[in-house]
C-alpha positions in Angstrom: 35.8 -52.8 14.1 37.5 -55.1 12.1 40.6 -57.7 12.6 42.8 -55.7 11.4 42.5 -53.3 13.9 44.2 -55.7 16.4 47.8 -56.9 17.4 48.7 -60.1 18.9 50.4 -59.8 22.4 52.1 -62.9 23.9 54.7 -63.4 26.7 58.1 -65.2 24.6 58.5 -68.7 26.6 62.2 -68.0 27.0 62.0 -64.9 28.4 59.0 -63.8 29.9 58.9 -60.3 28.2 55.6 -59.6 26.6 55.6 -58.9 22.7 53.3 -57.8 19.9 53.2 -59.0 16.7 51.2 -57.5 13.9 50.3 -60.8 11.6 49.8 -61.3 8.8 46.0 -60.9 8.7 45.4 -62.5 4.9 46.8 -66.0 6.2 44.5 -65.9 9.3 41.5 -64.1 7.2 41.7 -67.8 5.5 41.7 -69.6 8.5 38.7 -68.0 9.9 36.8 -68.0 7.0 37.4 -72.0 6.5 36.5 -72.8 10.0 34.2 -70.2 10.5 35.5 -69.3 13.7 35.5 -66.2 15.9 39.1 -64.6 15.4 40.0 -65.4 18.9 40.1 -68.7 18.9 41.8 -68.6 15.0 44.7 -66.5 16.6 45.0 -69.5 19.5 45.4 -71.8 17.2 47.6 -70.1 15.3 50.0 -69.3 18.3 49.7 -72.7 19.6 52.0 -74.4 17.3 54.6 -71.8 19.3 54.2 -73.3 22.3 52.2 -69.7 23.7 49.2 -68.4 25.0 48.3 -65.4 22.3 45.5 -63.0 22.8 44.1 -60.4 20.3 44.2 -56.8 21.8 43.3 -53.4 19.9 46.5 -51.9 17.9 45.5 -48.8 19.0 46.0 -49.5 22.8 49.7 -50.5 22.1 50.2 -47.7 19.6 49.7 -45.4 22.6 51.4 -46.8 25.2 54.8 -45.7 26.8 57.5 -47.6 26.2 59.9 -46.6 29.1 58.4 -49.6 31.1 57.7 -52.4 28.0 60.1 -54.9 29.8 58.1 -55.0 33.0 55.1 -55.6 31.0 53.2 -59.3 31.6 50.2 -61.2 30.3 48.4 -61.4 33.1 44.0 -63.4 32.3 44.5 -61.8 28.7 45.2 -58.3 29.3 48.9 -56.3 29.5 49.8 -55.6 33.3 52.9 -54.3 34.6 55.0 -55.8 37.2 55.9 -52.9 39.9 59.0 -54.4 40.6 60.0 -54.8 37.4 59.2 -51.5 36.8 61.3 -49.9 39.7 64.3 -51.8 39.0 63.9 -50.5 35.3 63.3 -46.5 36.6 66.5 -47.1 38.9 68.7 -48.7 36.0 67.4 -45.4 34.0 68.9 -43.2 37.2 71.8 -44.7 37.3 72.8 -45.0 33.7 72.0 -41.0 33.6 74.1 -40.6 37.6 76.6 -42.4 35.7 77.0 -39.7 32.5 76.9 -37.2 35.7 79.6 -38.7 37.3 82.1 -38.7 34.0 81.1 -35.2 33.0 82.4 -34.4 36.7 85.4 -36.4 36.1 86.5 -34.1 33.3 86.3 -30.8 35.3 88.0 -32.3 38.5 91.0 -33.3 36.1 91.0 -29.6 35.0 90.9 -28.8 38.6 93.6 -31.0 39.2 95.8 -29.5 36.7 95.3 -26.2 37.0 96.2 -26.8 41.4 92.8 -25.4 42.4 91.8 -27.3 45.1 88.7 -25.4 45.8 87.1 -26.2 42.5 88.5 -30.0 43.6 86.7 -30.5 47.2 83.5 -29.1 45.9 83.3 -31.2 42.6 84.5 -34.0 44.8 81.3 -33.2 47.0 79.1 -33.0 44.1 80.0 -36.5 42.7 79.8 -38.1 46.4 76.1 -36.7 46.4 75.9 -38.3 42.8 77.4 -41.6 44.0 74.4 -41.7 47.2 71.9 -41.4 45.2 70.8 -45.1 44.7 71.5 -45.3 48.4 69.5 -42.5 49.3 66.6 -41.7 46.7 63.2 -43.2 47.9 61.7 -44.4 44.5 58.9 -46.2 46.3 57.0 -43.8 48.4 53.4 -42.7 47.1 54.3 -44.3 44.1 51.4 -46.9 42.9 51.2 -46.8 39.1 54.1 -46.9 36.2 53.1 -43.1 35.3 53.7 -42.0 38.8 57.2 -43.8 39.3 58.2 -42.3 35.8 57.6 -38.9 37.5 60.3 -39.5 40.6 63.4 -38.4 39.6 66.2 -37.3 42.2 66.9 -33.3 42.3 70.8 -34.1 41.3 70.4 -35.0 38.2 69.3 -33.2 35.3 65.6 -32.7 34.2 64.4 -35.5 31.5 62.4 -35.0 28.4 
């Protein structure tokens, strides 16, 4: 393995988020080879005048990785670890921006309802969006759930399948 089969992850001071960059690796080739340094401790220095803590970690772990979760991902001794908290008010942000799509798609066919005096068609689409409206309320996104894979996997009956 080489240095160029790595990435630098570092958490941005303002904001806490964890980022890659992929550097330049000619600029820090030089600044190895003139101090004879391991790449490690290159990259540190490198990062320093930032103000951050940077660590080297394989491209190809980052090139695999999920992105639904990124924000909740921390720098935690060196290696990428997500915050679980984070990561549930990420999932729930992603059910409700979908409930929320629901909801106006619902909106359209009540109107039609509306218009065209059926008021069947009104109480049960009016049922259907209260259910919609509960869900935050009433979906349990924590049970069982331990891992980001395994909270990506709850999603509440009412809303459409994802891809």
């Amino acid at each position: 393995m080489s240095i160029r089969d790595y990435v630098i992850m570092f958490e941005k001071p303002a904001t806490g988020r964890l980022t890659y960059r992929y550097p330049s690796w000619d600029s820090l080739t030089r600044i190895i080879e003139d101090d004879q340094e391991f790449f490690d401790a290159a990259i540190a220095r490198a990062f320093r005048q930032y103000g951050v803590q940077a660590y080297p970690i394989l491209a190809s772990e980052v090139e695999t990785q999920d992105r639904y979760f990124r924000d909740a991902l921390h720098c935690v001794n060196g290696q990428p670890e997500f915050n679980h908290g984070e990561c549930e008010a990420l999932h729930m942000a992603e059910i409700r921006r979908v409930r929320n799509e629901e909801l106006v798609a619902r909106d359209i066919t009540f109107m039609r309802a509306v218009e065209a005096g059926d008021t069947d068609a009104q109480a049960t689409i009016g049922a259907e969006k209260q259910v919609l409206r509960d869900i935050p309320a009433t979906f349990d996104i924590t049970t069982d759930v331990d891992t980001p894979e395994k909270l990506k996997a709850r999603w509440p009956s009412q809303l459409p399948v994802r891809e």
